[in-house]
C-alpha positions in Angstrom: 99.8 75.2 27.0 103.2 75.0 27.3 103.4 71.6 26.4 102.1 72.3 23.0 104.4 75.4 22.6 107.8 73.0 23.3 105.9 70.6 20.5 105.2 73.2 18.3 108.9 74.7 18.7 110.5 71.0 18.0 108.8 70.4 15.2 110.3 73.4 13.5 113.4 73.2 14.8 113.1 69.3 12.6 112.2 71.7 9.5 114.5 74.1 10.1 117.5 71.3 10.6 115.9 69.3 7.3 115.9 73.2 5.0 119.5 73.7 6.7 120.5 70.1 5.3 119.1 70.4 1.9 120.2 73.9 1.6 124.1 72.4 1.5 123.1 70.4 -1.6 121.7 73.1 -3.2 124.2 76.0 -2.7 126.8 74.0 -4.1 124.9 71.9 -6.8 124.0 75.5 -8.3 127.9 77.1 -7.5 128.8 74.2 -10.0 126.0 74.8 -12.3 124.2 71.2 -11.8 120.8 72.1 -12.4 118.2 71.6 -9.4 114.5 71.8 -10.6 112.7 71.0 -6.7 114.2 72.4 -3.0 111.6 69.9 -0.9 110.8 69.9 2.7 108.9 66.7 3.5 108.2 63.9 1.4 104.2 63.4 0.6 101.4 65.9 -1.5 103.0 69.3 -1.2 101.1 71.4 1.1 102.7 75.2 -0.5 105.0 75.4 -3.2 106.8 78.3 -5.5 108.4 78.0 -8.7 111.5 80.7 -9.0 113.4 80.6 -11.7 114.0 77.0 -12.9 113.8 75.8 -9.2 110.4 74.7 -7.5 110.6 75.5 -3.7 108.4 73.8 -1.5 106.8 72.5 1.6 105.5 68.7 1.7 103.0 66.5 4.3 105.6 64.8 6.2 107.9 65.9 7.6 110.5 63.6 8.1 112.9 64.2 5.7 113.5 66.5 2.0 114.9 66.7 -0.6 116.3 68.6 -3.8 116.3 67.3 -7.2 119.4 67.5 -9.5 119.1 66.4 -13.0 121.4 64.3 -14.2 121.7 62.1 -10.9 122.8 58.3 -12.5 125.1 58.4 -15.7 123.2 57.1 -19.2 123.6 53.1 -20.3 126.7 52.3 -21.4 126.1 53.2 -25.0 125.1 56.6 -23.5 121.6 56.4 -24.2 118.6 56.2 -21.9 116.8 52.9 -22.7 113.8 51.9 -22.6 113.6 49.5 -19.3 114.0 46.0 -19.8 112.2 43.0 -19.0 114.3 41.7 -15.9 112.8 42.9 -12.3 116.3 44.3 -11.7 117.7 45.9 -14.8 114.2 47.9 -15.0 114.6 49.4 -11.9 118.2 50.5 -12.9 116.5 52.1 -16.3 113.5 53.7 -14.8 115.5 55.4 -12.6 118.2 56.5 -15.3 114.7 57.5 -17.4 113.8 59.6 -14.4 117.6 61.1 -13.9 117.2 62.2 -17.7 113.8 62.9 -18.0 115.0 66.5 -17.8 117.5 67.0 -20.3 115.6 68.6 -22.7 118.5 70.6 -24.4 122.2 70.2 -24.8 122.7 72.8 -22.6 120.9 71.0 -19.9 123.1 68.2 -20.6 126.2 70.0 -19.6 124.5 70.8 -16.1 123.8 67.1 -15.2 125.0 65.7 -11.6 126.9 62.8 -13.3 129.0 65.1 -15.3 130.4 67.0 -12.1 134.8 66.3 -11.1 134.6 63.6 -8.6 135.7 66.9 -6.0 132.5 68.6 -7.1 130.3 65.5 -6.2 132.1 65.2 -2.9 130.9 68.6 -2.1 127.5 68.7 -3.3 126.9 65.2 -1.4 128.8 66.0 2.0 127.0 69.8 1.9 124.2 68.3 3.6 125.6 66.6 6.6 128.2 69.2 7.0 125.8 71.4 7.4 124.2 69.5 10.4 127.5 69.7 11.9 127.6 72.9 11.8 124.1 73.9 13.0 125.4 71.6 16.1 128.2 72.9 16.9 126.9 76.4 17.0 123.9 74.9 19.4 126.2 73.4 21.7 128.7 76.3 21.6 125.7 78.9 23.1 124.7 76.3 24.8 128.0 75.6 26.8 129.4 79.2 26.7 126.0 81.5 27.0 124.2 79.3 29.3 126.9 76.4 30.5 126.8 72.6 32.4 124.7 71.7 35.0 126.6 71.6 38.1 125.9 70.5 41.8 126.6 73.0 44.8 126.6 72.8 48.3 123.8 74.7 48.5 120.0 72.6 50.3 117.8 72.6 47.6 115.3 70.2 49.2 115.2 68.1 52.4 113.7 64.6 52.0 111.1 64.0 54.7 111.2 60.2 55.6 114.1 57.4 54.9 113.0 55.7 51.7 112.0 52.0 52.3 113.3 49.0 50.1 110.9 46.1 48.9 111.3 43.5 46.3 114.9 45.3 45.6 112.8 48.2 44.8 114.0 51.6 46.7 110.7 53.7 47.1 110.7 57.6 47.7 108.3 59.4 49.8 106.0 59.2 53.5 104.5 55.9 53.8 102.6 54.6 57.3 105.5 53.7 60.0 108.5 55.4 58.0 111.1 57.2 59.8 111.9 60.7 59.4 115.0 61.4 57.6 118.6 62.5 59.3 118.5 65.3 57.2 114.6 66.1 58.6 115.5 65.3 61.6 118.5 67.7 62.1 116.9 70.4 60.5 118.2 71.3 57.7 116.4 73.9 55.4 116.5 74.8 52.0 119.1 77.6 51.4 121.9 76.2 54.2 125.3 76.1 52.5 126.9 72.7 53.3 130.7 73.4 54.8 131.9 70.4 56.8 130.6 66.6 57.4 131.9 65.5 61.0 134.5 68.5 61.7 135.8 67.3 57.8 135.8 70.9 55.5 133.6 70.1 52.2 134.5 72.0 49.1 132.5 70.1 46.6 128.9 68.3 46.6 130.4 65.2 44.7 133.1 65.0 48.5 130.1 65.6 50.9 127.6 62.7 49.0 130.8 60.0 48.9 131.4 60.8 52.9 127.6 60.3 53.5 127.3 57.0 51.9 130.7 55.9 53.2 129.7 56.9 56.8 128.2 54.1 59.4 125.2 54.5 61.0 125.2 56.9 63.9 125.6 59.9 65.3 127.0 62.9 62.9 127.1 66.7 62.9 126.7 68.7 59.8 128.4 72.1 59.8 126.2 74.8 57.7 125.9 78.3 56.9 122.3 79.5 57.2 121.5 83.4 56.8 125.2 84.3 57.0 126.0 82.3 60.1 127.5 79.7 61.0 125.7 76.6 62.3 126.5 72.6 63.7 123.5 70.4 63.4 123.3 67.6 65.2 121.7 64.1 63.4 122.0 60.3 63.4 123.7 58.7 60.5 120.9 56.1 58.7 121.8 53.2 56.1 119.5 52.2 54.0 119.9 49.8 50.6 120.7 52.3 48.1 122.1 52.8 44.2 125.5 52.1 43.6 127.1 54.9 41.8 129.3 54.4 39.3 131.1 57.8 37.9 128.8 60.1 39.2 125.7 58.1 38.0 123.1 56.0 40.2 123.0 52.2 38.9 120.1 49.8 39.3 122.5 47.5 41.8 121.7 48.2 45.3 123.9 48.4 48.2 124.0 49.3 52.3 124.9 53.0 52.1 124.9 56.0 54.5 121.9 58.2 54.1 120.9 61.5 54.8 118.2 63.0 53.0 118.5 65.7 51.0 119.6 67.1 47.4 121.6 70.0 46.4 121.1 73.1 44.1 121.7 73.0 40.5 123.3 76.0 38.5 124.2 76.4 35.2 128.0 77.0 35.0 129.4 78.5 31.3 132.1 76.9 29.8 135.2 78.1 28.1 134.9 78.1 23.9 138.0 75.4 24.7 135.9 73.2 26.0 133.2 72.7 23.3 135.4 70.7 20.7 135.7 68.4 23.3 132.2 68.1 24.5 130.8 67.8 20.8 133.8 64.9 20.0 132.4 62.8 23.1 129.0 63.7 22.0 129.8 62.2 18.6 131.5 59.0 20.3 128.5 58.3 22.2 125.9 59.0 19.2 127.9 56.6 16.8 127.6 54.0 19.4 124.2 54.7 19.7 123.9 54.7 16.0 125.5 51.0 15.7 123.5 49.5 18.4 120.0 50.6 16.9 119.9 47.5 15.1 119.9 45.6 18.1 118.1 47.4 20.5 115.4 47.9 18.1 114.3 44.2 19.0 113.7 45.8 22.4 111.4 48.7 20.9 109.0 46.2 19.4 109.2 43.8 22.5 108.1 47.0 25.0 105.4 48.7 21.7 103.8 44.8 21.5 104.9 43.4 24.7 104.3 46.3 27.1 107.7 45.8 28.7 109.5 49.5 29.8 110.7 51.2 27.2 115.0 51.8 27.7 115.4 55.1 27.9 118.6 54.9 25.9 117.0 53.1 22.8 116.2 54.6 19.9 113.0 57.5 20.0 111.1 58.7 16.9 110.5 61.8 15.7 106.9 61.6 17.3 109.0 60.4 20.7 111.6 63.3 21.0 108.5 66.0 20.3 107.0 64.6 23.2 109.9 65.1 25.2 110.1 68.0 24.0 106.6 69.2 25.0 107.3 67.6 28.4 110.4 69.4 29.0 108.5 72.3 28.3 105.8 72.0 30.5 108.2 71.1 33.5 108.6 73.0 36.5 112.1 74.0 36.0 113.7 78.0 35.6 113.7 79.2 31.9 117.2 78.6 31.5 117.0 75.1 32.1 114.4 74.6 29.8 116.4 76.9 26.9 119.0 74.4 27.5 117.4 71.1 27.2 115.6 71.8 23.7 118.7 73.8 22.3 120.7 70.2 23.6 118.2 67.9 21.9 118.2 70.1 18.5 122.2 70.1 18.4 121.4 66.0 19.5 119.1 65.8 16.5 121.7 67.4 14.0 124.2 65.5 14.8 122.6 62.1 14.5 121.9 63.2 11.4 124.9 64.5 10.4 126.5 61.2 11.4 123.6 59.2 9.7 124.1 60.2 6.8 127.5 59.3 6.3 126.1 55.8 6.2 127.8 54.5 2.9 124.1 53.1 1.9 121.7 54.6 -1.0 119.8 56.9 -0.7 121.3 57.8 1.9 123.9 60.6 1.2 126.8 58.9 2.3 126.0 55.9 -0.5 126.6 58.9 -3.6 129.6 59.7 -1.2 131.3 56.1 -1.6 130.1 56.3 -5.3 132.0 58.8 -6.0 134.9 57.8 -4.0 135.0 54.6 -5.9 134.8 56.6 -9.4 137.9 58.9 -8.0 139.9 55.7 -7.3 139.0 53.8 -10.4 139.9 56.6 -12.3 143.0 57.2 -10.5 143.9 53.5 -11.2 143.2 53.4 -14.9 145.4 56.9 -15.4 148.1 55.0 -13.4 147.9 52.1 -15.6 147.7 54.3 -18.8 143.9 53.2 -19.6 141.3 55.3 -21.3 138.7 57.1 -18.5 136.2 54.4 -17.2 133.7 56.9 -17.2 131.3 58.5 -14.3 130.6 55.0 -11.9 126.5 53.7 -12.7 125.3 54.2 -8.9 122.0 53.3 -10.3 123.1 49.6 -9.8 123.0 49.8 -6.4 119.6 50.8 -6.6 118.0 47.7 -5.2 120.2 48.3 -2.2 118.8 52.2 -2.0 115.1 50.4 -1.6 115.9 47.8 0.5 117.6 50.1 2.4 114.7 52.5 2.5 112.4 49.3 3.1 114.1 49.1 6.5 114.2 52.8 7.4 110.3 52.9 6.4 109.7 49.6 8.6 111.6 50.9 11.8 110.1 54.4 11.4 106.6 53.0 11.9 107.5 50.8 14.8 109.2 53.6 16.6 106.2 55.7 15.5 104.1 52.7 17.3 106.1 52.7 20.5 106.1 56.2 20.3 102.3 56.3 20.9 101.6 53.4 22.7 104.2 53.2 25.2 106.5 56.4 25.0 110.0 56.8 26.8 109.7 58.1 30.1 112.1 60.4 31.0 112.9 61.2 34.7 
């Protein structure tokens, strides 16, 4: 049950973030007086839809993605007439979609209002809206996040004590009892859940990060683990194992193994809020990291089909579908975790989710939003040179001629869409 409820919840937080997107086209578009005839969620047969005023609001089949329409979008021919569309492959995909961009004019009134006619500032605005918007829906995520709820942190606090030594086979380290294993140091000098770690070997410990590096530093032998269990103080006595484990490199476990010290246990996990300092920070590493993830989808894609076709393990930081992060998001869910952990992880991956797409769409490509941004960059500059040069106006630039980029481009988003779709279903992402 609550696996469909965290599925159910994520899939309107992807409406919600898609409406939040569109709505910073439209607000502007209309400030400036462009005239919008459709506000879209989805893409497909419309499943509800409403026309107020000169606007037709609605809700569409799929949804993974929307749209508003603005009349006007691509400039007239350069006699500044729509054509009809010519005979060449090319040039009549240019027309038919100038055809389309006027198809709406019906008065001269309506021709004042078209996209195309909008200052190069105005366009700017009307284009960056959307993705803008994302940002801001993340930052406002990751802000409660951070400061309401905060970081997960480590304490010195037992949350669980590891029964046996885990054995390594094949380079393989494998958890839990097995026939012949050996209790663990931790089991064996019985610790409980609830003792408060204070020293390691007559050493104080003031952190959980201190105490793990001085266990897997340590030799095997004999060691004494100073506690505080119900109030009081406490020395328990153990012997020191080393086993082949991870290698861990800035606080995270590798897939290299090495002789370590081991003990056998793992600590308690809190939530500690943040100061409202810390969040541009956070969100500026968080973009880092997502822009790298962003320019390596092209290449780790390869990987998705290999693992969807192939059945090799899916990497768990390549790229996930929409169907993929749902999942997750039902699984997260359904975990056995406190509330707050749970709040945390879904508010995460929706700030996650707007911030790709915030940075995804400043892809200079048609259609996506980013393309009309460099399209109207390149009519500011061109004008800009020509007033320097003491030319006439070139005119509004004809971003219908990258067209055939726009559906190539949207060829490829289709084609990868289905095969994370695929690997979605067939062989998901496994996460922890």
């Amino acid at each position: 049950m609550l696996q469909v409820v965290g599925i159910v919840a994520f899939v309107f937080a992807i409406l919600f973030s898609i409406a939040w997107h569109e709505l910073g086209h439209f607000i502007p578009a209309k400030k400036f007086g462009v005239k919008v005839t459709q506000y879209m969620i989805g893409f497909g047969p419309s499943l509800w839809s409403k026309k107020k005023g000169e606007t037709e609001y609605g809700v569409k089949a799929i949804p993974f993605g929307g749209y508003i329409r603005m009349i006007g979008m691509f400039p007239p021919g350069p006699d500044g007439k729509v054509r009809a569309s010519s005979t060449g492959r090319l040039t009549a995909m240019i027309e038919d979609a100038r055809n389309q961009a006027q198809e709406e004019v019906l008065t001269p009134e309506d021709e004042k209002r078209t996209f195309y006619r909008l200052s190069v500032p105005k366009k700017l605005v009307v284009m960056m809206g959307g993705p803008v918007m994302n940002l801001i829906l993340a930052f406002i995520l990751f802000t409660i996040v951070l400061v309401g709820f905060g970081t997960p942190a480590t304490t010195l606090s037992v949350s669980e004590v590891t029964a046996c030594t885990p054995a390594v086979s094949a380079g393989k380290v494998t958890l839990g009892c097995a026939p012949g294993s050996v209790a663990s140091p931790a089991a064996t000098a019985g610790l409980k859940s609830g003792d408060v770690i204070t020293s390691f070997n007559g050493t104080p410990m003031d952190s959980w990060q201190q105490f793990s590096e001085a266990i897997r530093e340590s030799p095997a032998g004999p060691a004494t683990i100073g506690v505080t269990r119900d109030g009081q103080p406490v020395n328990l006595n153990t012997t020191i194992q080393v086993v082949d484990r991870p290698v861990v490199v800035d606080g995270q476990p590798t897939k290299d193994l090495a002789p370590q010290g081991f003990l056998g246990m793992s600590p308690e996990v809190v939530l500690e809020p943040q100061p409202v300092t810390a969040v541009p920070g956070q969100m500026w590493d968080l973009s880092i990291r997502t822009a790298q993830a962003l320019i390596a989808i092209p290449s780790k894609i390869i990987g998705v089909g290999q693992a969807a076709f192939g059945g090799e393990e899916r990497d768990p930081n390549g790229p996930i579908g929409v169907v993929g992060v749902t999942r997750i998001s039902g699984d997260v869910a359904a975990a056995e975790a406190p509330a707050n952990f749970k709040i945390v992880q879904f508010l995460g991956m929706v700030a996650s989710l707007n911030l790709f797409l915030f940075l995804f769409n400043l892809i200079p490509l048609l259609p996506l939003d980013g393309g009309h941004v460099a399209g109207a960059l390149w009519e500011g500059g061109r004008r800009q040179i020509a007033r320097f040069r003491h030319r006439p106006d070139p005119g509004p630039v004809d971003v219908a001629r990258a067209l055939p980029v726009a559906y190539a481009v949207a060829f490829l988003l289709i084609g990868m869409s289905a095969l994370l779709l695929y690997a979605d279903l067939v062989n998901p992402v496994k996460i922890g």
